[in-house]
C-alpha atoms as a printed R data frame, in Angstrom:
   type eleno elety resid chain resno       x       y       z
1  ATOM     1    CA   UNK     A     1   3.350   4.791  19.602
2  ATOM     2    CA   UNK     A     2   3.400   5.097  23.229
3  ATOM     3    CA   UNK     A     3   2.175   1.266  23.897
4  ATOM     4    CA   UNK     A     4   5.979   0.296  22.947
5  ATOM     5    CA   UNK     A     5   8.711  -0.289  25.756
6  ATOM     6    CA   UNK     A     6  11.240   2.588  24.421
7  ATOM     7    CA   UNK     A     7   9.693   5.204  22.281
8  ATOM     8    CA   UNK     A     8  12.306   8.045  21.411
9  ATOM     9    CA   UNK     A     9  11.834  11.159  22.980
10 ATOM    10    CA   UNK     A    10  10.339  13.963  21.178
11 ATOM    11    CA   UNK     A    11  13.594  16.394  21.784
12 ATOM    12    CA   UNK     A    12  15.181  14.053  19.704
13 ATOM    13    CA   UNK     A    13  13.175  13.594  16.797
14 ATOM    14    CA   UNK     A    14  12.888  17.303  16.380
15 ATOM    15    CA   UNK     A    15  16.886  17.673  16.940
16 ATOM    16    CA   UNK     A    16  17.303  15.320  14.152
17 ATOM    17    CA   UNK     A    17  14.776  17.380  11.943
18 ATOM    18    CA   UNK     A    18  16.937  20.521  12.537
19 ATOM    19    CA   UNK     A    19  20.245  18.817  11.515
20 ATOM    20    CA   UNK     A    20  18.874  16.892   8.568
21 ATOM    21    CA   UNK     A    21  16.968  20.978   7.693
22 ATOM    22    CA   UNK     A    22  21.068  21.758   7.136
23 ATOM    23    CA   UNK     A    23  21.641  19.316   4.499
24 ATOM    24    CA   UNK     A    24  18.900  18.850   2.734
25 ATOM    25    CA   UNK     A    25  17.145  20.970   0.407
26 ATOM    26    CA   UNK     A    26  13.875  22.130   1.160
27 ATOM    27    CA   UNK     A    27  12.364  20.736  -2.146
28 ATOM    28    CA   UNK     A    28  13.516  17.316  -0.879
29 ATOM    29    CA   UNK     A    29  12.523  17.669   2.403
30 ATOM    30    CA   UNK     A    30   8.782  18.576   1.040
31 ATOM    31    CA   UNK     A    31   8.939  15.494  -1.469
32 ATOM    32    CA   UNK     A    32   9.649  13.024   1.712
33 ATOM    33    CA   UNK     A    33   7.309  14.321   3.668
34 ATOM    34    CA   UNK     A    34   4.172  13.810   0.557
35 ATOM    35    CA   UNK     A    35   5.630  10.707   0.357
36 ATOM    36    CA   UNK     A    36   5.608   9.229   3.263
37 ATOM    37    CA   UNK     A    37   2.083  11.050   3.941
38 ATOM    38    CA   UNK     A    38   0.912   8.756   0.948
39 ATOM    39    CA   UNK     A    39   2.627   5.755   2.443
40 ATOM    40    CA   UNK     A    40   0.695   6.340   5.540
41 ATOM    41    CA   UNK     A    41  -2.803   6.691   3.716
42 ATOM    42    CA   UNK     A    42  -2.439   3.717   1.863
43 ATOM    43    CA   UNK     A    43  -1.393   1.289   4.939
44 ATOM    44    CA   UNK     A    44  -4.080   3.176   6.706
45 ATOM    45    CA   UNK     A    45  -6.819   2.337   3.940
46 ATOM    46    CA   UNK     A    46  -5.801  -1.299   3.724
47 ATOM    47    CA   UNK     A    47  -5.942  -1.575   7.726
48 ATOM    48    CA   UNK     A    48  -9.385  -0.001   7.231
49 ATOM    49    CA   UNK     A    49 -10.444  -2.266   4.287
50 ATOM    50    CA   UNK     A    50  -9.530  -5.425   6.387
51 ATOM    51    CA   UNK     A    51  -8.860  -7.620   3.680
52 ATOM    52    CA   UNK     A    52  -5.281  -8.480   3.462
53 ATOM    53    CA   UNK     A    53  -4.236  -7.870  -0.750
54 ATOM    54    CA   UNK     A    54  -4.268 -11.311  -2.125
55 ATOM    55    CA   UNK     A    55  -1.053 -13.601  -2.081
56 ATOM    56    CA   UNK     A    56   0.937 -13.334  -5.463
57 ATOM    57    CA   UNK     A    57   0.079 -17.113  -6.271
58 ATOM    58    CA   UNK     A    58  -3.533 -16.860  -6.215
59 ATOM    59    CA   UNK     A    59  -3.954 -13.910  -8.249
60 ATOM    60    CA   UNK     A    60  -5.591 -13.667 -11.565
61 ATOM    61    CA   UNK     A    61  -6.482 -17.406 -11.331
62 ATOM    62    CA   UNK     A    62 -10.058 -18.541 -11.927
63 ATOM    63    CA   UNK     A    63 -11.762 -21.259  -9.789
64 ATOM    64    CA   UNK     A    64 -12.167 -24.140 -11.790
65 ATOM    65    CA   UNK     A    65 -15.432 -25.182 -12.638
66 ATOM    66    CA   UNK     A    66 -17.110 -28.701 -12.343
67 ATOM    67    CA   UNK     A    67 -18.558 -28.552 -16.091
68 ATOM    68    CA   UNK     A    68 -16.107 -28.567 -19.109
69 ATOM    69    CA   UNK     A    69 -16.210 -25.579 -21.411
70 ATOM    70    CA   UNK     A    70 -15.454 -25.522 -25.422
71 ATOM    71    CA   UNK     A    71 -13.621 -22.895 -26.139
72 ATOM    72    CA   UNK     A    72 -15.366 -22.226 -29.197
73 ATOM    73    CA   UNK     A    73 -17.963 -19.526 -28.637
74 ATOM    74    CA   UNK     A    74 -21.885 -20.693 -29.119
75 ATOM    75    CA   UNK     A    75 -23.485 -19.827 -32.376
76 ATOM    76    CA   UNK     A    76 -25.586 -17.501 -31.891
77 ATOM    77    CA   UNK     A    77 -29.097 -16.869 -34.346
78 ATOM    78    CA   UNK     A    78 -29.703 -13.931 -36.501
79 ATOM    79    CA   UNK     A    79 -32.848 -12.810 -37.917
């Protein structure tokens, strides 16, 4: 966070904690915070993982195959 040109002072971020304390309820303030720690984990797993999730137009599509299939299944022999 400090590589950008105008990164907001700490004072200030804790400032607005303290005012946001006052109308907030704790319980909310606690669900936020597990939230956005989850938010955090995920992005962070998917930088890790290094492969970017897969666009929504190539998804659950096969790559078609040079040989055509029946799609009746073989017979199969029973002794």
């Amino acid at each position: 966070m400090s590589d950008s040109p105008n990164p907001i002072p700490l004072w200030v971020l804790e400032e607005a904690g303290r005012q946001l304390g006052k109308l907030v309820p704790p319980e909310a303030v606690s669900h936020f915070l597990n939230a956005q720690r989850e938010v955090v984990l995920g992005i962070t797993a998917l930088l890790e993982h290094g492969n970017p999730p897969a666009s929504t137009s190539s998804r659950g599509r096969r790559v078609p195959t040079t040989q055509v299939r029946s799609r009746r299944p073989r017979r199969v022999i029973v002794d």
